[in-house]
C-alpha positions in Angstrom: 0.0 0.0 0.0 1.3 3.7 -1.1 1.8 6.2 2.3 1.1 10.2 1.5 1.8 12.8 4.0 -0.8 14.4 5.2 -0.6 17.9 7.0 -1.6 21.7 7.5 0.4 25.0 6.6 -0.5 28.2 8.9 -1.1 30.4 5.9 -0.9 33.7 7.7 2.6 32.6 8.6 4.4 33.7 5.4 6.2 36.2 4.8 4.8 38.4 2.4 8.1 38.8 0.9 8.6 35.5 0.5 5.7 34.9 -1.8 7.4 35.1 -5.6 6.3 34.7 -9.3 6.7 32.3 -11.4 7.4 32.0 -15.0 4.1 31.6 -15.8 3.1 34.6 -13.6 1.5 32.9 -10.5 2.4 33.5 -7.1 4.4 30.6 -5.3 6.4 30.0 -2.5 9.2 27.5 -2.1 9.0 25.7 1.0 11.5 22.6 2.2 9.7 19.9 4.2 12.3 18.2 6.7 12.3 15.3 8.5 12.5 15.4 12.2 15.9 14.3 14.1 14.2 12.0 16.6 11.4 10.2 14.5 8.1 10.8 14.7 6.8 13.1 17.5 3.4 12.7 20.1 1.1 13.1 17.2 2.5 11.1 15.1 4.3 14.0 12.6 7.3 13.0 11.0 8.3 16.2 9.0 7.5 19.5 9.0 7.3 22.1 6.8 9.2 25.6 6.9 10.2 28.6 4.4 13.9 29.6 4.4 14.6 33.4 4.0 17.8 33.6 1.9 18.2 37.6 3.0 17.4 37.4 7.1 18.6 33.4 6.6 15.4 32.8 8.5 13.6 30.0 8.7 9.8 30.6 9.1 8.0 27.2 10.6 4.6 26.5 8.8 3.5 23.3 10.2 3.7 19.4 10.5 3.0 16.7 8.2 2.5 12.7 9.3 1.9 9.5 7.0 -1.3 8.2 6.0 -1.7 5.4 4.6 -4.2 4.4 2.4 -6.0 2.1 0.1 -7.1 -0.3 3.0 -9.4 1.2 5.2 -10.5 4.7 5.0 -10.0 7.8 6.9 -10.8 6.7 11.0 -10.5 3.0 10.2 -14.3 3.5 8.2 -14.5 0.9 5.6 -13.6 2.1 2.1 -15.3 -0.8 -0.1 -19.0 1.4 -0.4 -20.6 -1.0 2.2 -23.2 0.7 4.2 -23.4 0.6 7.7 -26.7 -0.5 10.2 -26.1 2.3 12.5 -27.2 5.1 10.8 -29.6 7.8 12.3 -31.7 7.7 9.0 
């Protein structure tokens, strides 16, 4: 089975002058996702996400990513093969 990483960014984090155009004139940012040095954390989040400032040599900390595996089950262990359940409220 294939593992994504799934996560959030904190938007209103960036750096407004870190937010650049590119070649085909839409606004990007380039952000480096790093592992963390002792594994996985309480959550669960292996990497995290973060936006390097070349000028201040900054780094600005977005947010966290973990894996999530798929194909098997769905989301919260609910079953992904379109089988209904009994316990519905309708």
């Amino acid at each position: 089975m294939a593992t994504k990483l799934n996560g959030m960014l904190n938007l209103s984090k960036i750096p407004k002058e870190l937010i650049t155009t590119n070649k085909n004139g839409d606004k990007v940012i380039y952000v480096d996702i790093v592992p963390n040095k002792d594994g996985a954390d309480q959550y669960g989040n292996t990497h995290s996400i973060q936006l390097y400032d070349k000028a201040t040599k900054k780094v600005t900390y977005l947010g966290n990513v973990k894996p999530f595996e798929f194909g098997g089950k769905g989301q919260d262990g609910a079953p992904s093969n379109g089988s209904k359940s009994d316990d519905l409220p309708f």
